[in-house]
Legacy VTK file of the C-alpha trace (Angstrom):
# vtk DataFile Version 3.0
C-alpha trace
ASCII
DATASET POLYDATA
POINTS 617 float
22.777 -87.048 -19.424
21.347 -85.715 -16.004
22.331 -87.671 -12.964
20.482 -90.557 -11.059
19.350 -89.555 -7.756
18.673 -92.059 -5.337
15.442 -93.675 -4.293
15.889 -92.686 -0.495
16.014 -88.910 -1.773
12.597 -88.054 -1.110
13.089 -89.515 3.148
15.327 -86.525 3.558
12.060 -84.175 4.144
11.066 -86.319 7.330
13.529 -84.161 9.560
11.751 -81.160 9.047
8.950 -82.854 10.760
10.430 -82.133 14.283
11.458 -78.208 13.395
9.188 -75.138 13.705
7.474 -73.706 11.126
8.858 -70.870 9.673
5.587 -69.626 8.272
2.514 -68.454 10.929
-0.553 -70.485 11.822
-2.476 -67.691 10.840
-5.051 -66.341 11.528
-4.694 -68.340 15.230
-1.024 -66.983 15.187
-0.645 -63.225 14.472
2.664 -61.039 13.322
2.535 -57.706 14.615
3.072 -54.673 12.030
5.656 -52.071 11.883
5.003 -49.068 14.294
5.068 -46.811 10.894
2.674 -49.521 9.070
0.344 -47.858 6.239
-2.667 -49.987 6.817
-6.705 -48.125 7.081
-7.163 -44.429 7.629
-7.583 -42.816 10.609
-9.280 -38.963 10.901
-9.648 -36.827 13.903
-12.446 -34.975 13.185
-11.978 -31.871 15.778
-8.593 -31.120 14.205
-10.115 -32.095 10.230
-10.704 -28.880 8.760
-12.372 -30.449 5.339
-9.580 -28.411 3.206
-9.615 -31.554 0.607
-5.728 -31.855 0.195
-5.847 -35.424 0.683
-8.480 -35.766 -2.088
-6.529 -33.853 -4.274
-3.232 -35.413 -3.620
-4.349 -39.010 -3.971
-2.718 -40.447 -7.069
-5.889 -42.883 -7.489
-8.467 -41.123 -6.764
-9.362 -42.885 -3.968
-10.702 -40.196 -1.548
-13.484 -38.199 -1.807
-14.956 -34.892 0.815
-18.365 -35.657 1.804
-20.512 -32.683 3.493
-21.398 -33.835 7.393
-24.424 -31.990 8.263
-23.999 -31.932 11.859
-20.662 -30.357 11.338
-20.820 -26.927 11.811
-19.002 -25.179 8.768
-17.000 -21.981 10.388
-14.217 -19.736 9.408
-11.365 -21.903 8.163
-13.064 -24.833 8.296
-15.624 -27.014 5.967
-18.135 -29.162 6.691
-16.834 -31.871 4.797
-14.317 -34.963 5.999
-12.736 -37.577 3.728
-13.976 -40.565 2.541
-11.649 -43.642 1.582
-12.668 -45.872 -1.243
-10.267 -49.002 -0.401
-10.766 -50.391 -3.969
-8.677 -48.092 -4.867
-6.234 -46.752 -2.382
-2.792 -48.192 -2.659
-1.455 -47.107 0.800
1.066 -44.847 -0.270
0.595 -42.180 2.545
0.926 -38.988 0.700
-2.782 -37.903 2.042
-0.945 -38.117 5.620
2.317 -36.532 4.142
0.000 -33.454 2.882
-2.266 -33.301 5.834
-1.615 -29.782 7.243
-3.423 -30.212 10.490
-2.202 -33.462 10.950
-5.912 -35.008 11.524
-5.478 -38.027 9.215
-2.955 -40.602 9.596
-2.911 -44.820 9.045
-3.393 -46.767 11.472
-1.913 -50.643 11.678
-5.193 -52.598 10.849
-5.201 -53.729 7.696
-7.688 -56.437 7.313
-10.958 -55.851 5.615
-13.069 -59.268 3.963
-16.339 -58.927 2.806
-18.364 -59.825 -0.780
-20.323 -56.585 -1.223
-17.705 -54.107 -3.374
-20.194 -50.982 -1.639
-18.719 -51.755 1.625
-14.742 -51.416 1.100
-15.550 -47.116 1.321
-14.851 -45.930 4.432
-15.717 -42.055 6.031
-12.569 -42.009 8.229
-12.435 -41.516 11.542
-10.285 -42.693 15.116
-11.987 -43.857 18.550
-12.431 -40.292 19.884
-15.239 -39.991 17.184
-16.152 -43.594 16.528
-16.086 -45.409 19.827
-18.643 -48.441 18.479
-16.231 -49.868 16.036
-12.818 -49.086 17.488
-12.489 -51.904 20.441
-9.938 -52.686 23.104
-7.069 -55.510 22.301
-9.036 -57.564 24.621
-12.132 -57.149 22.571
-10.868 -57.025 19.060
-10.978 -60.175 17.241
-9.041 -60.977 14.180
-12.052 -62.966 12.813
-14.494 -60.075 12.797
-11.403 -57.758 11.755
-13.026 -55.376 8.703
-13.578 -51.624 8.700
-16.348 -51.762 11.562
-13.874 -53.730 13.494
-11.063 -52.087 14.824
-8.643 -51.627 17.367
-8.241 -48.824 19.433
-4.494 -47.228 19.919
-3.654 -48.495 16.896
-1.579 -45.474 15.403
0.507 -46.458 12.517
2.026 -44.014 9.877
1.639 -40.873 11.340
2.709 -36.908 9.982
6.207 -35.982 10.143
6.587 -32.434 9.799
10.258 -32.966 8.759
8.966 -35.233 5.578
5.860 -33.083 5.226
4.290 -32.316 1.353
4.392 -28.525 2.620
6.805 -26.186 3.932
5.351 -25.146 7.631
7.508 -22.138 7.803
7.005 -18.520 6.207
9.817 -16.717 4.362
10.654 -14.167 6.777
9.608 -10.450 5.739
12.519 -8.480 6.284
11.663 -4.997 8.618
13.493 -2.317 10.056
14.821 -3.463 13.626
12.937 -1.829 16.538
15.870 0.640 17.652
15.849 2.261 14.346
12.565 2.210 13.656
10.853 3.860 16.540
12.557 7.038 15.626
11.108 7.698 12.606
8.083 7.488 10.317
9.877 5.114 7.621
7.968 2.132 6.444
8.597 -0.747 9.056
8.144 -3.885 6.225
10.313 -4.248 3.967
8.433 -5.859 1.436
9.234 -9.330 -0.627
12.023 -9.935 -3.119
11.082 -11.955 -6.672
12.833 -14.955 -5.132
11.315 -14.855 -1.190
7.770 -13.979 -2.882
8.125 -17.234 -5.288
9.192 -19.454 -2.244
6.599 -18.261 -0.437
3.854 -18.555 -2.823
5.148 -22.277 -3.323
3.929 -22.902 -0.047
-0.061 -22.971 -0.916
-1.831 -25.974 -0.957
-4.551 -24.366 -2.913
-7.526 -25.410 -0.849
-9.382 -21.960 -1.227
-10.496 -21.945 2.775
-8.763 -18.621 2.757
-11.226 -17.232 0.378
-14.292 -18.115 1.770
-13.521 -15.901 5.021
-12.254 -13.056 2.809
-14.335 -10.292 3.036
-14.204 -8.958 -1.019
-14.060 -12.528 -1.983
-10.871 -12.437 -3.459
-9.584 -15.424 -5.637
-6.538 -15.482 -3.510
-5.150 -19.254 -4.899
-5.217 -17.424 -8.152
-2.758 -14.678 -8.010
-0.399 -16.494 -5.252
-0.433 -19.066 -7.971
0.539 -16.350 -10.672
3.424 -15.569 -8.324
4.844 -18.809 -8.171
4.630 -18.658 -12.294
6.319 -15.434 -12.023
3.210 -13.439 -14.307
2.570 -10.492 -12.292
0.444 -8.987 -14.284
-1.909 -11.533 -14.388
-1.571 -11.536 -10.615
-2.450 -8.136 -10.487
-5.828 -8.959 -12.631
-6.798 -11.753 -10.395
-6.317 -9.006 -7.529
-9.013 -6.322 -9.448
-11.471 -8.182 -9.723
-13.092 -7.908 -6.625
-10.129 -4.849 -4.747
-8.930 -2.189 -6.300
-7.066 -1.082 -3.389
-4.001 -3.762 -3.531
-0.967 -1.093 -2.093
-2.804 -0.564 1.075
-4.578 -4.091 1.426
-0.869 -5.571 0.982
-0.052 -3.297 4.116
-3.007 -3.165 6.526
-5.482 -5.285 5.437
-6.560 -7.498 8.896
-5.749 -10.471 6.623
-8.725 -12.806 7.872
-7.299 -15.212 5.051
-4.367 -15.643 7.251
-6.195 -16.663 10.256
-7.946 -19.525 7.805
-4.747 -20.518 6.408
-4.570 -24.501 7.035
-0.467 -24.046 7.055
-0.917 -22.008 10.533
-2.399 -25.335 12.150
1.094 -26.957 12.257
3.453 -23.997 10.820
2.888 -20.256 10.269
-0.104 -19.130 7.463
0.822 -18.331 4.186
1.648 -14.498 3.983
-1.255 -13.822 1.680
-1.281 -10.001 2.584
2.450 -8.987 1.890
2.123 -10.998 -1.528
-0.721 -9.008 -2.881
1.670 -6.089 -1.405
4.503 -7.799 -3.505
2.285 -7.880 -7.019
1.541 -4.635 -7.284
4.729 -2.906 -5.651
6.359 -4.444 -9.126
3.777 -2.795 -11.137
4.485 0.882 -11.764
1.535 2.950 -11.937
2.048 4.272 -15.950
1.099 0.360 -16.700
-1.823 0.149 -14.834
-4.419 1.016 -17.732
-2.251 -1.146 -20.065
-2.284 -4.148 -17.970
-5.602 -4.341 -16.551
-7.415 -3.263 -19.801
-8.983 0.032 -18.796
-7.035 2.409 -21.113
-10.759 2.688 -23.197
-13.760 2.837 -20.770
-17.375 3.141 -22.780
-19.073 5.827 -21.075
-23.195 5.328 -20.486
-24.714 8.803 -19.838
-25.616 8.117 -16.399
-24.240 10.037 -13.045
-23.815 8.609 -9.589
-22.291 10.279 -6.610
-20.487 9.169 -4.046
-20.099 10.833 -0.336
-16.798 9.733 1.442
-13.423 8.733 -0.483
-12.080 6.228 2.079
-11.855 2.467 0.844
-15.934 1.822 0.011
-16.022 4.982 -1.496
-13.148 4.254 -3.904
-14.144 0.604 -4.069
-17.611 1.949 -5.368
-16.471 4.513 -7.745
-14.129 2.270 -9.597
-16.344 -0.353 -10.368
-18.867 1.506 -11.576
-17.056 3.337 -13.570
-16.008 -0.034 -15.344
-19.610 -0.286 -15.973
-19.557 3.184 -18.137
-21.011 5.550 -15.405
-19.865 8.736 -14.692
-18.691 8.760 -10.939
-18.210 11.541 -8.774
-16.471 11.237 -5.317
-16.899 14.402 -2.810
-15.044 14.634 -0.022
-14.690 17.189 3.221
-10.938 16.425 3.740
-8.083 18.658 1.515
-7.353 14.805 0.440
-8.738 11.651 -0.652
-8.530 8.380 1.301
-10.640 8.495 4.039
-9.295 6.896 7.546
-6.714 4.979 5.387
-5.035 8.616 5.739
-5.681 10.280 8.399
-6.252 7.377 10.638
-3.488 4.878 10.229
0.485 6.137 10.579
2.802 6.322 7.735
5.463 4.095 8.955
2.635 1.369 8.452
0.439 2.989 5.291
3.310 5.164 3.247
1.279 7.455 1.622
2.743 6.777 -1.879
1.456 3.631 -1.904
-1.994 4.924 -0.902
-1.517 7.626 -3.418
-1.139 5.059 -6.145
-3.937 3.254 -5.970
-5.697 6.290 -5.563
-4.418 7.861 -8.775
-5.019 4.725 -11.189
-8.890 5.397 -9.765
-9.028 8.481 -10.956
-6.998 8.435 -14.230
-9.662 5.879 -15.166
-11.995 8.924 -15.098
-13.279 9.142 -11.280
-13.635 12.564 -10.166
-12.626 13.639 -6.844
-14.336 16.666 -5.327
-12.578 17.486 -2.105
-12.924 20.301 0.545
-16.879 19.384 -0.518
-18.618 18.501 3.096
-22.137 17.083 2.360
-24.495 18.529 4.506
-22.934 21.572 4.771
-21.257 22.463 0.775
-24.159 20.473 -0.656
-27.248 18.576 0.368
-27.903 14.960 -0.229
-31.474 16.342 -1.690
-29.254 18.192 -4.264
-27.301 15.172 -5.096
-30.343 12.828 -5.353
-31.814 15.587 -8.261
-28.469 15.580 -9.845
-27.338 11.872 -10.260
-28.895 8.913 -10.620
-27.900 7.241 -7.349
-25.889 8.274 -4.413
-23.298 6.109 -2.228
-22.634 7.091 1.403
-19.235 5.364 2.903
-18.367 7.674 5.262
-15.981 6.795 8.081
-15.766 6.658 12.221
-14.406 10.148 12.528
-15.661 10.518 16.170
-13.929 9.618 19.019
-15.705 8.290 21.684
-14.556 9.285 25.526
-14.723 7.643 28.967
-16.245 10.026 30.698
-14.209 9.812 33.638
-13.716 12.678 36.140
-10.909 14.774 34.547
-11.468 14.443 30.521
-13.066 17.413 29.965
-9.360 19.080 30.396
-7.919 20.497 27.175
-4.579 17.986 28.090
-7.541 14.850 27.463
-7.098 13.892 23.516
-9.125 11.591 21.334
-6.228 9.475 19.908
-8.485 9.692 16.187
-8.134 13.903 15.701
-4.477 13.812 16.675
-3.526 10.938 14.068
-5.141 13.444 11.750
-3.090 16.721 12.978
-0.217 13.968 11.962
-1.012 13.283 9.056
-1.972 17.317 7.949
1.833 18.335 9.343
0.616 20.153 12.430
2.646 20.427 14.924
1.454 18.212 18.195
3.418 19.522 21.834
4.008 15.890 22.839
4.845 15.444 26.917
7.605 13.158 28.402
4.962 10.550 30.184
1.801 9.983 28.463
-0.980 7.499 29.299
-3.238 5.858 26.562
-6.604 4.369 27.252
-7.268 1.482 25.023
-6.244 -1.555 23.523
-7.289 -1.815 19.790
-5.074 -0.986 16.777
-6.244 2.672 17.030
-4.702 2.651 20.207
-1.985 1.256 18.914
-1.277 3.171 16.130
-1.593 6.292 18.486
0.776 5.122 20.849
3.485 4.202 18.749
3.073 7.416 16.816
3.487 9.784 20.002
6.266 7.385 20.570
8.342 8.333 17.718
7.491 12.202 18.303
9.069 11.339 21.938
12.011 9.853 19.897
12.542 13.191 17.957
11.845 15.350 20.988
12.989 13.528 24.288
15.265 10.574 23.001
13.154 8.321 24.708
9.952 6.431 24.957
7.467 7.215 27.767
4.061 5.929 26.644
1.632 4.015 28.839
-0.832 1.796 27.178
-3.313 0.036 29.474
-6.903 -1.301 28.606
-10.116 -3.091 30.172
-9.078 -6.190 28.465
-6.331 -8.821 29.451
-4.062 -9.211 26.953
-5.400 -12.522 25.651
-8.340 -10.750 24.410
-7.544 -7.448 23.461
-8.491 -6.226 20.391
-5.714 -5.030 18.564
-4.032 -7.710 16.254
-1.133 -9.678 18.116
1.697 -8.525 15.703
0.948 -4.768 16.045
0.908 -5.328 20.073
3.992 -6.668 19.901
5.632 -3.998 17.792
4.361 -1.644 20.596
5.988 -3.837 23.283
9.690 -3.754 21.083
9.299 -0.288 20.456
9.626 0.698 24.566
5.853 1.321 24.733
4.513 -0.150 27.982
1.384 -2.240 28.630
-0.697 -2.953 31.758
-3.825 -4.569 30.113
-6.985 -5.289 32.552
-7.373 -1.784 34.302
-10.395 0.178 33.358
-10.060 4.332 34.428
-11.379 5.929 37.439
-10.127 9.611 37.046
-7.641 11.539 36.142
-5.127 12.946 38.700
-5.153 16.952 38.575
-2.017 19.527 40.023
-3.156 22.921 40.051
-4.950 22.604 37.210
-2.594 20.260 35.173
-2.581 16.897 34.664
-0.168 14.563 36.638
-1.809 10.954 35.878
-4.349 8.661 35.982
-5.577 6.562 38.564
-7.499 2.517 37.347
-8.760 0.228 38.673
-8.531 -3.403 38.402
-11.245 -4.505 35.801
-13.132 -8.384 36.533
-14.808 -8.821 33.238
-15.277 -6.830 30.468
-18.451 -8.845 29.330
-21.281 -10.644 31.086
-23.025 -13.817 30.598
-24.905 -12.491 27.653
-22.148 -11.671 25.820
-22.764 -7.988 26.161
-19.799 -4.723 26.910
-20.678 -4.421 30.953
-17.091 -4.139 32.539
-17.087 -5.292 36.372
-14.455 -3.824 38.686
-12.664 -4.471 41.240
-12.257 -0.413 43.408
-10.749 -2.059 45.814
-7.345 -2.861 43.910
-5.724 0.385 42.061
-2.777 1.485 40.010
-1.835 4.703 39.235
0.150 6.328 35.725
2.282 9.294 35.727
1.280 11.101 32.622
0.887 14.898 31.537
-0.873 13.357 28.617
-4.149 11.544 28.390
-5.096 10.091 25.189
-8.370 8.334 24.759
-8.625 5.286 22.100
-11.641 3.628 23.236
-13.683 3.303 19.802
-15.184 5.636 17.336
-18.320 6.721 16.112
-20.104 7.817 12.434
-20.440 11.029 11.662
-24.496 11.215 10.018
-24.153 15.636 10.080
-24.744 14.951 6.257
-28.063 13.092 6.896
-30.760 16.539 6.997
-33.622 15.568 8.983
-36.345 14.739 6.191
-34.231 12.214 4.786
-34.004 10.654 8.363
-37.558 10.775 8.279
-38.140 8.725 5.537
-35.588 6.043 6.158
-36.033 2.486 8.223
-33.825 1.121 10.787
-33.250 -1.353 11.899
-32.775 -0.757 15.677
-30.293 2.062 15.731
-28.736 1.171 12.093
-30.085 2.330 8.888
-32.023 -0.670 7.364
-30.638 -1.791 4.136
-30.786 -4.396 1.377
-27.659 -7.101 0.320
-26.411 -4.055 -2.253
-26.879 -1.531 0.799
-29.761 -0.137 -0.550
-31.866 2.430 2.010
-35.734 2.374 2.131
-35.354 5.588 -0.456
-34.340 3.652 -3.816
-31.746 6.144 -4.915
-29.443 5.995 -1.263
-27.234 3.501 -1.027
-24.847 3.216 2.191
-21.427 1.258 3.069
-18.197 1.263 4.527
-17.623 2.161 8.822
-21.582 2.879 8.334
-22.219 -0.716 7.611
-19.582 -2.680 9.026
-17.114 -0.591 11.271
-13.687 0.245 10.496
-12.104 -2.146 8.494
-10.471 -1.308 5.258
-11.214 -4.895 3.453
-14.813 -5.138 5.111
-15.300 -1.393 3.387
-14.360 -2.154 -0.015
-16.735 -5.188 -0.406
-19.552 -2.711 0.752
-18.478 -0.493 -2.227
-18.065 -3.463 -4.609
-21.893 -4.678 -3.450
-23.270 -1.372 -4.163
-22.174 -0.738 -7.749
-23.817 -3.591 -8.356
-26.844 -2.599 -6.982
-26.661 0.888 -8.405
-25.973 -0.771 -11.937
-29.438 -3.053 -10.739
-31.516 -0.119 -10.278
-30.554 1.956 -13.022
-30.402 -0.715 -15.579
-34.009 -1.214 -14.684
-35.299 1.806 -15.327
-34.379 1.489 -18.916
LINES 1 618
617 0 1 2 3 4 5 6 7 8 9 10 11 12 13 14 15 16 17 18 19 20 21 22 23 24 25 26 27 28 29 30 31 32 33 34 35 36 37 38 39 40 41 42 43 44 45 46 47 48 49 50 51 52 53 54 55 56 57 58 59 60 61 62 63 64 65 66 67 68 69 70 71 72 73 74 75 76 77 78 79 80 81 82 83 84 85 86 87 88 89 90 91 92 93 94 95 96 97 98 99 100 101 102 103 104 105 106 107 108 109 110 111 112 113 114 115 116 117 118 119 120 121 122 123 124 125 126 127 128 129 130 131 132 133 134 135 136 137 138 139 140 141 142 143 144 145 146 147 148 149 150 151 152 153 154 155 156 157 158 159 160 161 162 163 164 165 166 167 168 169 170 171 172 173 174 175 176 177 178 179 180 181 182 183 184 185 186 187 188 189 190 191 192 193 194 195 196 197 198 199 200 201 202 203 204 205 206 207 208 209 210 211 212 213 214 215 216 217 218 219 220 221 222 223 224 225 226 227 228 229 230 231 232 233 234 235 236 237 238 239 240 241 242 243 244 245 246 247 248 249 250 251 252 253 254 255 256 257 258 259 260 261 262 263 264 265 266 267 268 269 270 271 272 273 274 275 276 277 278 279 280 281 282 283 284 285 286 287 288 289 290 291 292 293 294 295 296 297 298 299 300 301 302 303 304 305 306 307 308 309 310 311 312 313 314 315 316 317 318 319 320 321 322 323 324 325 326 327 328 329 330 331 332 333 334 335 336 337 338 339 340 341 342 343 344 345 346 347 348 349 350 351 352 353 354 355 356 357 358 359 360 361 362 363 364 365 366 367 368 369 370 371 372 373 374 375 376 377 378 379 380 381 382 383 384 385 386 387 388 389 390 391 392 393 394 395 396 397 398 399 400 401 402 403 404 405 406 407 408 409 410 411 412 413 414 415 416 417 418 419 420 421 422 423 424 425 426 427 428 429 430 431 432 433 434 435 436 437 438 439 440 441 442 443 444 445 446 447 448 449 450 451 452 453 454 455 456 457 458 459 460 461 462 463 464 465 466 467 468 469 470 471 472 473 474 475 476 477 478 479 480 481 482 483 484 485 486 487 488 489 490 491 492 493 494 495 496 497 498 499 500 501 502 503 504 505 506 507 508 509 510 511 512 513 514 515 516 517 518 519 520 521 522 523 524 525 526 527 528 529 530 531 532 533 534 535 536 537 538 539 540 541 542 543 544 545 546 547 548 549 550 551 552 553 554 555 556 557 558 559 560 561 562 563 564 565 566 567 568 569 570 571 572 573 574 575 576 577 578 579 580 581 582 583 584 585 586 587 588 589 590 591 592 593 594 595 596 597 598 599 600 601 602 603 604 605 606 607 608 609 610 611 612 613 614 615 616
């Protein structure tokens, strides 16, 4: 039987009549939210690059990219910025987590009250973007409080690196250590192990910005994706399909991708480059055929020729020769590879690697023809009656040259013909002190190279590097600068030359002088100097790397003739198609030296040679 109560129970609750509430008098009484509180999204649109991991994170599928016209889409970045359907989000913060640029994060307003369902989606942004609905504490209400009524300064959960959905930092690439390097030719990188290339391939988000800036297009998620499942071979088909040149893209490719990489905007970029090197360095070359299904080709009986067997040259005659034709290369040098050999040093191109991609080219049935100069050997006339299309890719074989008072001595090199003596064997009397004019790779690659023959000579380093450009904007890439710099090469960047100091007929240096600008207003090369302010190099050795030039000897005049141009370039189509149907051009010829830009030239035009001869079936 439950127990009586008494009758004056209920007067108890009169003494909470004089205590506080514990509960708020909201909304006149307000509770301020944690300082990590997930509440309604904030974007910075200058640091958004539209990459779309937060869409594809979001376990409701409550975000969506949506295209801003007036955003200009660039390299490594979209036009698009997320949109945030608050019907479904949940808070959870894993589109902040994931952010690699760290553009989005929550802020602390939470409130949003309305009856139309259309107006709970949001295109995020913060006050820098948005200043009409983002309003100082004084100004912010809590009555009008909805997602076009916000407070400024607001910041709530915000990225953490150290909780971060990624990993910011790259698996370092083991190389051989400065000291012992710069001594010899040996390859400097080392090259990824199963386990470093599967943690590093773990690190893609997948948002494909690297492959729109890639210049063959390359399904790069794909095959880094294949690494992480450890199926190489499938990796390596991913890779063919748009570059058959994977050993010496994996090594000196410029790697564009990596510069689009959304990891480098907190951390360091995926190493795209040295895991396409990693693929196919696990690959030997007897499996090729076998694993990327060309051990039966069906031949068409139809002939194309190709001038040049540098990267667009190969690029060309592989593909096409997937299509059936029969694909001949000629080339003037005792070997094939263009540039790739005898313009970039071994330590960073080994030629073994370049040999193998060279030989699964050609034991697919392309036919090299070399010690064959066009022009001189054989005519392009004769090649156009022979085969049904012809390919130029020929390369920047020239040097070009200062001009300066003094370079017309026999001790004045172009930097391009002695990386060739290199790579031929012949012998190249290097001097203690030598100056070198220039500050791309090719200058680069030069100066390290007479480095090492100092090594094996001297026992020391005594190269001098200086250039027109400061080194904040000099061309060559940052990494191989730095190489230079730990390999005892010295660089004075921002002198242009005046002349070269002369001895009794030898050469004892070169005097600069301070360079202002290297471009005007317009954009345009017009170096401005400064006379009054000079510096001069000791150096019994001048070495000039200040750009090259195409070779067009092969070009006889009546072909010349009958082509267009545009300006002082050969006009030509998407495919690189000439005004004269049968020529087809590529490589340095179309878009200066650049191994990756090459090959998609060659890849373009056997499909436009396929196009033209396919239609005149």
């Amino acid at each position: 039987m439950d127990k009586k109560t008494s009758i004056l129970s209920p007067l108890k609750a009169l003494k909470y009549l004089f205590k506080k509430p514990k509960t708020l008098r909201y909304p006149f009484e307000l509770k301020e939210p944690a300082m990590r509180y997930r509440g309604l999204h904030l974007n910075d649109w200058d640091k958004c690059t539209g990459c779309g991991n937060c869409a594809d994170v979001c376990p409701n599928e409550a975000i969506e990219m949506k295209e801003i016209p007036e955003i200009e889409a660039k390299d490594g970045e979209r036009n698009e910025r997320p949109e945030i359907d608050y019907g479904r989000c949940c808070f959870c913060g894993l589109c902040v987590d994931i952010c690699p640029t760290a553009s989005l994060r929550l802020s602390r307003d939470y409130l949003h009250i309305h009856f139309d369902p259309k107006t709970f989606r949001l295109l995020a942004k913060d006050e820098k973007t948005d200043k009409e609905h983002f309003l100082p504490e004084e100004e912010y209400s809590i009555f009008k409080a909805s997602l076009a009524h916000r407070r400024e300064k607001y910041e709530g959960f915000s990225p953490d690196l150290d909780y971060a959905l990624f990993d910011p930092e790259r698996v370092k690439m083991s190389e051989v250590p400065p000291e012992e390097r710069k001594a010899s030719f040996i390859e400097q990188v080392k090259g990824f192990s199963a386990e470093e290339a599967q943690k590093e391939a773990s690190r893609c988000l997948e948002c494909k910005l690297c492959e729109e800036v890639c210049p063959a297009e390359m399904n790069i998620s794909d095959y880094v994706r294949n690494i992480w499942d450890d199926n190489l071979e499938e990796a390596a088909r991913d890779i063919y399909k748009t570059n058959p040149l994977p050993e010496i893209c994996g090594r000196v490719c410029t790697h564009n991708c990596e510069s689009a990489c959304v990891l480098g905007n907190q951390g360091e970029p995926l190493s795209i480059r040295w895991l396409k090197r990693y693929v196919v360095d696990n690959i030997p070359l007897e499996k090729y055929q076998k694993v990327l299904g060309t051990e039966e080709i069906k031949s068409i009986d139809r002939k194309v020729a190709i001038v040049g067997a540098g990267p667009g040259g190969l690029a060309a005659a592989y593909y096409l020769r997937l299509m059936g034709y029969e694909t001949v290369i000629f080339e003037r040098s005792s070997k094939p590879g263009g540039m790739m050999r005898y313009g970039i040093p071994e330590y960073r191109l080994p030629y073994e690697a370049l040999d193998k991609d060279i030989e699964y080219i050609k034991s697919i049935g392309v036919e090299i023809k070399c010690n064959t100069t066009v022009g001189e050997s054989i005519s392009l006339n004769d090649l156009e009656d022979k085969y049904d299309a012809v390919f130029v890719s020929t390369g920047f074989h020239i040097g070009r040259s200062t001009g300066v008072p003094g370079t017309e001595h026999p001790g004045v090199f172009q930097a391009i013909e002695l990386l060739r003596k290199v790579t031929m064997g012949e012998k190249i009397k290097v001097t203690e002190k030598i100056v070198v004019i220039g500050g791309g790779d090719v200058a680069m690659d030069i100066s390290r190279t007479l480095s090492r023959l100092q090594m094996k000579k001297f026992g020391t380093v005594g190269v001098t590097v200086s250039c027109l450009e400061t080194r904040d904007i000099m061309p060559a890439t940052p990494e191989e600068i730095e190489e230079a710099l730990e390999e005892g090469i010295k660089l004075y960047p921002g002198w242009g030359p005046e002349k070269i100091i002369m001895e009794y007929e030898k050469i004892k240096g070169i005097v600069m002088k301070k360079c202002l600008r290297v471009f005007d207003e317009e954009g345009k090369f017009n170096p401005e100097f400064d006379t009054r302010e000079k510096i001069e190099f000791d150096g019994s050795m001048i070495i000039e790397a200040i750009g090259q030039a195409p070779d067009f000897t092969f070009l006889s005049e009546d072909i010349k003739e009958k082509l267009e141009y545009e300006g002082r370039k050969i006009k030509i189509d998407e495919y690189g198609q000439t005004s004269l149907s049968w020529l087809f051009i590529g490589g340095d010829l179309v878009r200066g030296p650049d191994v990756i830009n090459a090959i998609d030239t060659g890849h373009k035009a056997a499909r436009g040679i396929d196009k033209l001869i396919s239609a005149k079936e």
